[in-house]
C-alpha positions as CSV (number, residue, x, y, z in Angstrom):
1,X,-8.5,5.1,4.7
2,X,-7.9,1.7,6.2
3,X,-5.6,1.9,9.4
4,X,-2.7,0.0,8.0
5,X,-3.2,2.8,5.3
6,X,-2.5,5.6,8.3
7,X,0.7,6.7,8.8
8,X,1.5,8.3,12.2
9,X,3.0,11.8,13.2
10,X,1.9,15.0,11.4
11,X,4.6,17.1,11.2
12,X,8.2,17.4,10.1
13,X,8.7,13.7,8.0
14,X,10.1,13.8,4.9
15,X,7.4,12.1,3.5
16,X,5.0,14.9,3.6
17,X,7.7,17.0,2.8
18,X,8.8,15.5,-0.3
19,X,5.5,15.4,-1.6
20,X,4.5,18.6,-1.1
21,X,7.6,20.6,-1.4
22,X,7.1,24.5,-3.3
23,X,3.0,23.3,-3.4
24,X,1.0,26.2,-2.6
25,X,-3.1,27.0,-2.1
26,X,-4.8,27.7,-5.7
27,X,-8.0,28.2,-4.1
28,X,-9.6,31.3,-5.8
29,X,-11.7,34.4,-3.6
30,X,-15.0,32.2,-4.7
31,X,-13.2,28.6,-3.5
32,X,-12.7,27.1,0.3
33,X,-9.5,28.8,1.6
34,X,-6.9,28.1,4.2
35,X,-4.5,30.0,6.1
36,X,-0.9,29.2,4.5
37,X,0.2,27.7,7.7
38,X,-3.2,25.5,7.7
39,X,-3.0,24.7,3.9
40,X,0.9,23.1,4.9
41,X,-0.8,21.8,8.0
42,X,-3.4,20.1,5.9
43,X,-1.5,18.7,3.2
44,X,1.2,17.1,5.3
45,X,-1.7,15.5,7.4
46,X,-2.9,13.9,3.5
47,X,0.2,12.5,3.0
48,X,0.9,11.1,5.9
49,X,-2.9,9.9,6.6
50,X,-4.8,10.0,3.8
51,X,-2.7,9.2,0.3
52,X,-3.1,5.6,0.9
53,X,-5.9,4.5,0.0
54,X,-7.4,8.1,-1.9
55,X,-3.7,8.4,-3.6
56,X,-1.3,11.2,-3.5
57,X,-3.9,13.2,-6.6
58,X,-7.0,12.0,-5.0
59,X,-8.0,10.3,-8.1
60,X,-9.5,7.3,-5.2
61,X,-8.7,3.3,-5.2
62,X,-9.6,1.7,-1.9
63,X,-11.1,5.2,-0.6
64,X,-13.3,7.5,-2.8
65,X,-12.3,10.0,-5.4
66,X,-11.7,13.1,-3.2
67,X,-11.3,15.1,-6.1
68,X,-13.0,18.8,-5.8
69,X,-15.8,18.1,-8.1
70,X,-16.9,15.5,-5.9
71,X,-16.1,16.6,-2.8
72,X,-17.1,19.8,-3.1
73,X,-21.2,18.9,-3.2
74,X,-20.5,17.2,0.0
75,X,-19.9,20.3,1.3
76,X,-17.7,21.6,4.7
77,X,-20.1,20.2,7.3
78,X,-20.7,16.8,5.9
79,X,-17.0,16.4,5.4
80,X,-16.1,17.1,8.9
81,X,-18.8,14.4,9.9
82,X,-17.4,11.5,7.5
83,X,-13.7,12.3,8.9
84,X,-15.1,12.6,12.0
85,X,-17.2,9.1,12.6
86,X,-15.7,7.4,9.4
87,X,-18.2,5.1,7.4
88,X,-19.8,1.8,7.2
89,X,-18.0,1.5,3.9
90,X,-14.3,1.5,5.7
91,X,-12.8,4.4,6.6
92,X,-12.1,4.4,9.8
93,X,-13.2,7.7,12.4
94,X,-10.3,10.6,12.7
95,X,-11.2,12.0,16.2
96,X,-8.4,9.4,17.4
97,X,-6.1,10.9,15.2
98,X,-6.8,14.9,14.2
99,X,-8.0,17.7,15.9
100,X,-11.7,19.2,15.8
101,X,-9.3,22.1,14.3
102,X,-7.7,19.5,11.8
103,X,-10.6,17.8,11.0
104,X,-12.2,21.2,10.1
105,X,-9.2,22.4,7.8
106,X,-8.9,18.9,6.1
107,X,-12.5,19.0,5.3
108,X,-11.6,22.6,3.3
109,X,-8.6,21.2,2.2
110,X,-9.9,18.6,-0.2
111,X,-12.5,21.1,-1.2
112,X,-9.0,22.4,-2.9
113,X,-7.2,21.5,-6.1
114,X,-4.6,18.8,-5.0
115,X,-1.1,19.8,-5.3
116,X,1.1,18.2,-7.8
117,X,3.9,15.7,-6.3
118,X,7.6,15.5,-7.5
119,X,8.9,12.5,-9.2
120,X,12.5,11.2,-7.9
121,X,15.1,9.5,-10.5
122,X,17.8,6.7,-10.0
123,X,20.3,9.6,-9.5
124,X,18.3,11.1,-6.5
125,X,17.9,7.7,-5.3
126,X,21.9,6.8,-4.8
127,X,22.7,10.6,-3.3
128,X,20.5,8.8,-0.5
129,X,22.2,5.4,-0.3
130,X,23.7,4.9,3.1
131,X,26.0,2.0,3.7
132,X,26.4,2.0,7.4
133,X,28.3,-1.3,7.6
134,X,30.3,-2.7,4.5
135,X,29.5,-6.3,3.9
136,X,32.8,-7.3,4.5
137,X,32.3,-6.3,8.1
138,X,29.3,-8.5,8.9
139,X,29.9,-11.0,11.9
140,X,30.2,-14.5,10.3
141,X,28.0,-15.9,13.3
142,X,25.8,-14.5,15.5
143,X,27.0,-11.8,17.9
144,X,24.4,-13.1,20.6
145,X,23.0,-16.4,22.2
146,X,19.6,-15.9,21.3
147,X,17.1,-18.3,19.1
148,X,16.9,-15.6,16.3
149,X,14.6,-18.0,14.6
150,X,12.4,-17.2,16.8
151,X,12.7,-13.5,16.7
152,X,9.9,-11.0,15.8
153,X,10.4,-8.4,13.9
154,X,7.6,-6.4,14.9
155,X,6.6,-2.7,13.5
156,X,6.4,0.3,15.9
157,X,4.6,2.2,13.0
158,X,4.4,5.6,14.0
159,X,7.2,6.5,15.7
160,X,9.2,4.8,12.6
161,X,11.2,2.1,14.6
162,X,11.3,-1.6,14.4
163,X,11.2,-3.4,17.7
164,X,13.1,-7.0,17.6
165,X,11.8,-9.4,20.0
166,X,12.7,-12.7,21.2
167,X,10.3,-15.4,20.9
168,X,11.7,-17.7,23.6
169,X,12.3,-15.0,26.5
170,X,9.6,-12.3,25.6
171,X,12.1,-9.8,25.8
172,X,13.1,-6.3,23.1
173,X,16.3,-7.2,22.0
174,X,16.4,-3.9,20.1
175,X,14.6,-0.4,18.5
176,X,15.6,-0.4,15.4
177,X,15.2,3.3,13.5
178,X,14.0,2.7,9.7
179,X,11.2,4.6,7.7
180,X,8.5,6.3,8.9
181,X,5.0,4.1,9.0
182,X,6.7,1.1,8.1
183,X,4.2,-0.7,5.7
184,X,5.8,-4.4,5.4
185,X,9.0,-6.0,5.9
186,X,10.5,-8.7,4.3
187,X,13.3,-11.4,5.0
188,X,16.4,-12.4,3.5
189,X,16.1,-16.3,2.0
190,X,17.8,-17.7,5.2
191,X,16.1,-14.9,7.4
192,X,19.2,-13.1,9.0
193,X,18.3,-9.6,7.1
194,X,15.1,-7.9,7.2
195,X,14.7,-5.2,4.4
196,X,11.9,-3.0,5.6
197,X,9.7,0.1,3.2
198,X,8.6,3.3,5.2
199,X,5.2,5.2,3.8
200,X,8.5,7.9,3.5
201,X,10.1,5.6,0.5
202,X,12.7,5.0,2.9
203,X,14.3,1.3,2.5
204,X,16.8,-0.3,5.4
205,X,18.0,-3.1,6.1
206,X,18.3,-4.8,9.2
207,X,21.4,-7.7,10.4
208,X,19.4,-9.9,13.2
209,X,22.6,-11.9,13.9
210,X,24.5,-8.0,15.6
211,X,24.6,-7.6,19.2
212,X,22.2,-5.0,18.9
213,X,20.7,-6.4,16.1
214,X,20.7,-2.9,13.3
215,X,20.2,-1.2,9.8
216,X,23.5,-1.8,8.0
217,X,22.5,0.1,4.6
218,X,19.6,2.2,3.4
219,X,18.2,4.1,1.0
220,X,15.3,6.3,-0.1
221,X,13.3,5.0,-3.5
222,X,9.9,7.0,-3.2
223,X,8.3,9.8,-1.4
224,X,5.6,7.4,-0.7
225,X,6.1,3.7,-0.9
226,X,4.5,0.8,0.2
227,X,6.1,-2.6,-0.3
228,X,9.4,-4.7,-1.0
229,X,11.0,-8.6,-1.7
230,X,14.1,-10.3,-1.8
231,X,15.1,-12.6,-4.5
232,X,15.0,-16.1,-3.5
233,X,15.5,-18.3,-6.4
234,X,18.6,-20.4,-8.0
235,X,21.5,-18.5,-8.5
236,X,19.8,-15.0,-7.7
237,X,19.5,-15.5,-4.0
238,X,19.3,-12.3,-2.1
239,X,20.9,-10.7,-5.1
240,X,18.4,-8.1,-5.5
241,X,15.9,-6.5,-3.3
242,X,12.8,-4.6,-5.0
243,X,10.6,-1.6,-3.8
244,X,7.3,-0.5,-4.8
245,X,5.9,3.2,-4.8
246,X,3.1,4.9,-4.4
247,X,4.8,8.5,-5.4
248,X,6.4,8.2,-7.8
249,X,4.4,4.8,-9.2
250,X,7.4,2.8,-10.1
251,X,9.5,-0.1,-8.7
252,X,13.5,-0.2,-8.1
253,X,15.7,-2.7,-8.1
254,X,18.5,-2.5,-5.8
255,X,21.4,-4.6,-5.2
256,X,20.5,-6.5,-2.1
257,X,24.2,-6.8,-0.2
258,X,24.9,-3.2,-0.9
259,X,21.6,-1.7,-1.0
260,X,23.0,0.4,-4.1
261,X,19.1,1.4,-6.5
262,X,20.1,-0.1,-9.9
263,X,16.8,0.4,-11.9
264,X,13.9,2.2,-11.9
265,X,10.9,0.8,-13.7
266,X,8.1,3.4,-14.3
267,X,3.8,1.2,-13.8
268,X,2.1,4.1,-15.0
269,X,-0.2,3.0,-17.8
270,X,-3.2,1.5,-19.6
271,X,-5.7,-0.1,-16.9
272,X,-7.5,-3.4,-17.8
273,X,-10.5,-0.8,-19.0
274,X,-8.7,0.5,-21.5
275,X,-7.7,4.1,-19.7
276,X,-4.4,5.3,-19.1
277,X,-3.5,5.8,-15.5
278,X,-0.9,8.3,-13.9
279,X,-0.8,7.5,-10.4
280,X,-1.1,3.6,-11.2
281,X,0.9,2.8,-7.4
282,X,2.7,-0.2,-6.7
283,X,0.3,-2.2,-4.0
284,X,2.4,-5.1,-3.2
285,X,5.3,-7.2,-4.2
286,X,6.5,-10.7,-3.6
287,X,8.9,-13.3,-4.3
288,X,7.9,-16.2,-6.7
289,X,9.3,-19.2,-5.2
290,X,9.5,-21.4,-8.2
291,X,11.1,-18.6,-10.9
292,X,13.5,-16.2,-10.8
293,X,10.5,-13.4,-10.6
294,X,8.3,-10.9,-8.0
295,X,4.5,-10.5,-8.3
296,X,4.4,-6.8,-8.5
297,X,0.7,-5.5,-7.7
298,X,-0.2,-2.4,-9.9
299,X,-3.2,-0.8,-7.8
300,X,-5.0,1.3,-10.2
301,X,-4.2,-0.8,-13.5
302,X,-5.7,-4.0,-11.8
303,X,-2.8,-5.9,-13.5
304,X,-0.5,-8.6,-11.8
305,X,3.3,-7.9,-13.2
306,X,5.6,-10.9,-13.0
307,X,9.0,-9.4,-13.3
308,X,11.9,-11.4,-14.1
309,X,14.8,-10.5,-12.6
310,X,17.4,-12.9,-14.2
311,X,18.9,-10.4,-16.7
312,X,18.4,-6.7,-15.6
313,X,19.2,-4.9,-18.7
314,X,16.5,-7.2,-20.4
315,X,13.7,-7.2,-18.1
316,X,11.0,-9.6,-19.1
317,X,7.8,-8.2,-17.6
318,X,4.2,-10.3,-18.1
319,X,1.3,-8.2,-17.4
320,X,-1.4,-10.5,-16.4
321,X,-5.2,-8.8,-16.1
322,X,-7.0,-9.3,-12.9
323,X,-9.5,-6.3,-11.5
324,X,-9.5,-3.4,-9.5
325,X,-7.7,-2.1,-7.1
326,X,-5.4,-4.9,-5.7
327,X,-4.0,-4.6,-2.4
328,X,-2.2,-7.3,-0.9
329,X,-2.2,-10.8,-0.9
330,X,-0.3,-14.5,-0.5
331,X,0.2,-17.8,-1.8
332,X,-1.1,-21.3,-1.3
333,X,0.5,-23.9,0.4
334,X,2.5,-25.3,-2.5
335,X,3.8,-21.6,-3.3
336,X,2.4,-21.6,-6.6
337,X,-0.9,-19.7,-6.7
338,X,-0.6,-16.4,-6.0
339,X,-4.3,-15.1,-3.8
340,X,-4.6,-11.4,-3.9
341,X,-7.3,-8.6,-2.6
342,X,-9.0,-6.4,-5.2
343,X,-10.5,-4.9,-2.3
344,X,-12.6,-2.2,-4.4
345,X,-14.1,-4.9,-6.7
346,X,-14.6,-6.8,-4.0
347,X,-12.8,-10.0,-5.4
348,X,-10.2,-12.3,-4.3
349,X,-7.7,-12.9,-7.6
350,X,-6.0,-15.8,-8.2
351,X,-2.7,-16.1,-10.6
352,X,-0.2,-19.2,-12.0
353,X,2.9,-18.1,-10.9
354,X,4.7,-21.2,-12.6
355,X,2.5,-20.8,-16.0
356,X,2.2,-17.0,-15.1
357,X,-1.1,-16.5,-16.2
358,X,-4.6,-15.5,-14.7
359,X,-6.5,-18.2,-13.0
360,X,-9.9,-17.7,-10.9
361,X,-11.2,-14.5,-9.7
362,X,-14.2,-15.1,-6.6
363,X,-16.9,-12.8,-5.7
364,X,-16.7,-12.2,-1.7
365,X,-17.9,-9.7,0.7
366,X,-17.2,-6.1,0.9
367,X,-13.7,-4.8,0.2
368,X,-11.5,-8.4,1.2
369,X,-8.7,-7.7,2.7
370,X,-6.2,-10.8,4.1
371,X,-3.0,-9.2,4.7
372,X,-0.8,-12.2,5.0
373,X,-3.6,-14.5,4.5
374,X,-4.0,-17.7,6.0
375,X,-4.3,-21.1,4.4
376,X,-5.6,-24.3,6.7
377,X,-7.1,-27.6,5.5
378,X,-11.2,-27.5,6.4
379,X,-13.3,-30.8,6.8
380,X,-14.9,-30.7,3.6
381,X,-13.5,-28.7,1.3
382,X,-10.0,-29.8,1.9
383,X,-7.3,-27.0,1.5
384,X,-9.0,-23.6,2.0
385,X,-7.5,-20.5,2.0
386,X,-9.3,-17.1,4.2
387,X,-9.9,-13.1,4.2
388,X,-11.4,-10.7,6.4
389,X,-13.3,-7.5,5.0
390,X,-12.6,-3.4,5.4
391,X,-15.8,-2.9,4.5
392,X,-17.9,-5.8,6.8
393,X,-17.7,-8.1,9.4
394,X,-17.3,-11.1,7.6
395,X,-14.9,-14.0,6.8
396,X,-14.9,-15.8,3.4
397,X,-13.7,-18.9,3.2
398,X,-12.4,-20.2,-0.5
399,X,-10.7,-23.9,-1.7
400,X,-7.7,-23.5,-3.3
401,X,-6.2,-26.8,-4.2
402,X,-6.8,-27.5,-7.8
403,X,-4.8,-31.0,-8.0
404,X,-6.5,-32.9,-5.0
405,X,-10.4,-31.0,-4.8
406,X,-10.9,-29.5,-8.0
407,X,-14.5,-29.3,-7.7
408,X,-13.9,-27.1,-4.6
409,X,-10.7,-25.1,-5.6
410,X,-11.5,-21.2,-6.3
411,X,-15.4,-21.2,-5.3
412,X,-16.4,-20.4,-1.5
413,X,-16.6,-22.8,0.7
414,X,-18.6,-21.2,4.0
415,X,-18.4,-17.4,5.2
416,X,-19.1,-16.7,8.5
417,X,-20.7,-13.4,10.3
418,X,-18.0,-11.8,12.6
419,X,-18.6,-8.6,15.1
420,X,-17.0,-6.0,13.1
421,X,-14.6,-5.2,9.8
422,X,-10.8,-6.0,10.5
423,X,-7.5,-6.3,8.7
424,X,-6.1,-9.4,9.4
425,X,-6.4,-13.3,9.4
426,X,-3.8,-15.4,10.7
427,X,-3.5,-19.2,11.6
428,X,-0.6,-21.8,11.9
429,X,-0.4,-25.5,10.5
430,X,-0.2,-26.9,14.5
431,X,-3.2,-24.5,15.5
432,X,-6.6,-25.6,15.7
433,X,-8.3,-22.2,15.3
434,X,-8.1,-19.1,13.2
435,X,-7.9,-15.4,14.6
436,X,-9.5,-12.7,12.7
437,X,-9.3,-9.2,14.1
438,X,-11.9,-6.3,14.0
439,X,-9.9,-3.1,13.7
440,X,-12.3,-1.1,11.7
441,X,-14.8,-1.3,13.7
442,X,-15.8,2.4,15.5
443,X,-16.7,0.7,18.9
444,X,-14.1,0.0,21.5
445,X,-16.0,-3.5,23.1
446,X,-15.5,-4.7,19.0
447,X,-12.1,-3.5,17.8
448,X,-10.4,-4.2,20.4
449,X,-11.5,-7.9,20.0
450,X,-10.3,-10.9,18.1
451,X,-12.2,-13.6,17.2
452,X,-11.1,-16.8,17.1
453,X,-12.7,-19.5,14.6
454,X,-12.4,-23.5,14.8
455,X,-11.4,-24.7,12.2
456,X,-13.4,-27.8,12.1
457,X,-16.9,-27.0,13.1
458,X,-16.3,-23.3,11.5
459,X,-17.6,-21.7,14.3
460,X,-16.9,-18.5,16.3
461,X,-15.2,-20.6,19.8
462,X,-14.2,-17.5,21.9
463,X,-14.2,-13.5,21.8
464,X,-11.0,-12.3,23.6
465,X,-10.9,-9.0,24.6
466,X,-7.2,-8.0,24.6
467,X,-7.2,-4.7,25.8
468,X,-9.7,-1.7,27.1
469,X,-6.7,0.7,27.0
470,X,-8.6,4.0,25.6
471,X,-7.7,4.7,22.2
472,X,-6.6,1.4,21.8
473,X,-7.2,-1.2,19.0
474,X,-6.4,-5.0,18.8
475,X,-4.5,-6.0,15.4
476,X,-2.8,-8.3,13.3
477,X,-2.1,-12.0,14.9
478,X,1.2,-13.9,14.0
479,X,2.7,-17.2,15.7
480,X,5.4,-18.0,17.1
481,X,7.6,-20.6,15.3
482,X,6.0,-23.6,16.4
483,X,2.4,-22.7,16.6
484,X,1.8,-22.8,20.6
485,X,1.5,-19.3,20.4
486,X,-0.4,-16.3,19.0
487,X,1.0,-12.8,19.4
488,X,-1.7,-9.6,19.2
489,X,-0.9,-6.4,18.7
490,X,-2.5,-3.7,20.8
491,X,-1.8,-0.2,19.1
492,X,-2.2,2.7,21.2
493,X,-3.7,5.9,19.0
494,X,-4.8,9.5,19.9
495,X,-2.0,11.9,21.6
496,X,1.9,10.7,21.0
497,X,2.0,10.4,24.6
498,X,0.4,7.6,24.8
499,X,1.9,5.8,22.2
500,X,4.3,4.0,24.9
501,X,1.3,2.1,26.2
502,X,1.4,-0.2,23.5
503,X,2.2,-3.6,24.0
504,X,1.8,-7.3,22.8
505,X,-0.5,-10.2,24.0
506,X,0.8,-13.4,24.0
507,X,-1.8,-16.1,23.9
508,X,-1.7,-19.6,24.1
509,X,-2.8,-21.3,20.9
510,X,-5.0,-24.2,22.9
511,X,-6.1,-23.4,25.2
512,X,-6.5,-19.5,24.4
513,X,-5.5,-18.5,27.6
514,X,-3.0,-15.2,28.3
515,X,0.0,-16.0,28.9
516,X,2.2,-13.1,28.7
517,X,2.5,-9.1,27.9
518,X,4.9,-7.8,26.4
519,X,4.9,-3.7,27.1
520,X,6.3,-0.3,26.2
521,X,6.3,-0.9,22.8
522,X,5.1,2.5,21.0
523,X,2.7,1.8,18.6
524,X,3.2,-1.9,17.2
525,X,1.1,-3.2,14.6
526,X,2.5,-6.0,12.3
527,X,4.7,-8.7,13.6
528,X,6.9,-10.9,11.3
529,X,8.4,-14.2,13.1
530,X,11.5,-15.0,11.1
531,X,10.9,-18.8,11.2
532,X,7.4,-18.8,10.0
533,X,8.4,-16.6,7.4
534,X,11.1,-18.3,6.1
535,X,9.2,-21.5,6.0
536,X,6.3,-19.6,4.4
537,X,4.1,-21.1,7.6
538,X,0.8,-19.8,7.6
């Protein structure tokens, strides 16, 4: 259970809700057994904090099989220890989130047989289209004076908002309701609309040129989803707009002015060992930026799907093998080769997205994890590409330019010791350092850290300490548009009344000195600025 896998409140969300609607306890006089309210209690805390990386049948992919037959010779007092403290392997420690009494009835709990979750067809899908505002009512301009360009669109994850920020002033334009847990968000090709995907499977999206910038359309695709993209090439620009599940695993295709689902495509199937997968989730998707295709991730099959979305009701789908269990991922700097996580083979893959085809796969630490990634040019090994671990403190460093260092590209180039396991790794072209966070760490003087790295002697330069706020963790970097700044996140945990202290840390990207705070936002985690974005700046 990484923390970008945890999603938020316990109670009430149609996410837990939808997965567990009519789902009962099964548990026999000789099995662990639950109050019924407990048993509900329990299972909505899963699904909201626990399906992500174990899945929604508890089958395992980044986390362990949790499964009875295995969790069961753990037994009721381990159980409550490992949810307790977490592990060295990557789970993070639940006392910041449940109960001693929830941590003691989710120990029973998956001591139980799982539940079974609904699936959700196209039909389903358009009873919950919204269209708030028709497209022909859009402002032609912006409504505001602002530099959107240098907005950030920046998750408030467990209160399911959006904050939008303004780069230049350091001021909340807007709160923005979407889904619940928002996972990722994605831009339009010009950056004006931001389609976001709730852990609830609910899709919105988002018109940064209003005056309050807000969701014009939405929909629900899944009861538990992960990921989306816009179309950005030739004459399919943002035409269509995809979303990945985790419950049910498919994908939809939606029309991307309307928001109106147009086709579901189911990933369950036959993994790369030969074994046919139920819950094979959607990961990740992204836009290819030299074909009219996404790079859908299918977690448990370890495949790489290029989809081609130039004729609909002929879908061309190339299932490239890779490993197990891919997460997320980004490209180079010539947006051609595709880098993605298979965090639980403990790989880095690498795929042609012009010749769509399987390229490299390197060996790195313990469960890689990038997130957006960063790409930066080293001294020796030219252009290198980076990741952080869930499972250790460590960065791995790899080439990845096959025209101009072929010798170097897909084989390590350095790694380098950090404090503690984080999430993400962020840097910017007019930077001269790399920020790694440490958010899985179980110590407060660790996680609630960054490190930054120079990028020529490859050295740790500084450890900032952004915040001792308790319950607090430091996450996920992201620049401003022109690189003079790095914004941290620092997300606020424990009791929902808390959640308010959240804020953001601006630093100064030379001199690493604070420069401002930006507060009262609940819960923030990832930030998206829409100029780096669009420019693919990392």
């Amino acid at each position: 259970m990484t923390k970008l896998a945890l999603t938020g409140a316990v109670l009430g969300l149609a996410l837990g809700s939808a997965l567990v609607a009519g789902a009962v306890s099964t548990a026999s006089a000789q099995e662990p057994k639950l109050s019924e309210e407990a048993f509900e209690h329990s299972k909505t805390l899963y699904f909201q904090r626990c399906a992500g990386c174990h899945g929604a049948l508890r089958k395992g992919a980044t986390g362990k099989n949790l499964e009875p037959k295995n969790t069961r010779k753990l037994g009721q007092e381990r159980l409550e220890k490992i949810i307790t403290l977490g592990t060295e392997g990557g789970m993070n420690n639940f006392d910041d989130f449940f109960t001693k009494e929830e941590i003691r009835d989710m120990a029973t709990y998956i001591m139980m047989d799982p539940p079974q979750a609904p699936e959700m067809s196209l039909a389903q899908m358009k009873e919950r289209w919204k269209v708030h505002i028709k497209p022909e009512d859009y402002p032609t301009k912006p409504m505001h004076g602002r530099n959107w360009e240098n907005f950030f669109v920046v998750i408030l994850r467990d209160v399911g908002k959006m904050a939008i920020i303004d780069g230049d002033k350091k001021e909340v334009v807007a709160k923005v309701d979407t889904g619940y847990a928002v996972h990722v968000t994605k831009e339009s090709s010009d950056g004006r609309f931001w389609y976001t995907q709730g852990r609830d499977g609910r899709m919105t999206k988002i018109d940064l040129w209003m005056d309050p910038p807000q969701v014009v359309a939405e929909t629900q695709i899944a009861a538990d989803a992960r990921d989306v993209a816009v179309s950005h090439f030739g004459e399919w620009k943002d035409k269509y707009v995809i979303g990945g599940g985790y419950w049910p695993p498919h994908f939809v295709i939606l029309d991307a002015v309307t928001m109106e689902p147009l086709k579901v495509v189911s990933t369950r199937g036959v993994d790369v060992d030969g074994n046919f997968v139920n819950e094979a989730r959607v990961a990740a998707i992204y836009n290819t930026p030299k074909a009219p295709t996404w790079i859908v991730a299918v977690k448990e099959l370890g495949q790489l799907w290029q989809v081609d979305y130039s004729d609909l009701d002929n879908l061309r789908i190339e299932q490239i093998n890779s490993h197990k269990f891919l997460h997320d991922g980004f490209y180079d700097p010539t947006q051609r080769y595709f880098q993605i996580a298979a965090n639980a083979s403990n790989r880095i893959e690498i795929m042609d997205s012009v010749d769509r085809k399987f390229v490299a796969s390197i060996e790195t630490g313990k469960k890689p994890h990038p997130g957006p990634g960063a790409n930066w040019q080293d001294p020796e090994c030219g252009a290198v590409a980076g990741t952080v671990h869930l499972g250790e403190g460590k960065v791995t460093v790899w080439g990845n330019d096959p025209e101009k260092a072929a010798d170097k590209a897909w084989k390590i180039c350095y790694s380098l010791e950090t404090d503690g396991p984080g999430l993400f790794i962020r840097t910017h072209p007019n930077s001269p350092y790399v920020f790694a966070d440490q958010t899985l760490h179980p110590e407060a003087d660790v996680n609630q850290s960054i490190q930054v790295i120079d990028k020529k002697t490859r050295k740790i330069v500084k450890t900032i300490r952004v915040t001792e706020e308790p319950k607090a963790v430091a996450v996920h970097s992201e620049f401003n548009n022109d690189g003079s700044e790095v914004w941290v996140s620092v997300w606020v945990r424990g009791e929902k009344k808390n959640w308010s202290k959240g804020e953001i840390v601006v630093y100064d990207t030379k001199t690493l000195q604070e420069k401002a705070r930006i507060k009262g936002l609940e819960t923030p985690t990832g930030k998206f600025n829409v100029y780096n974005r669009v420019h693919h700046t990392t």
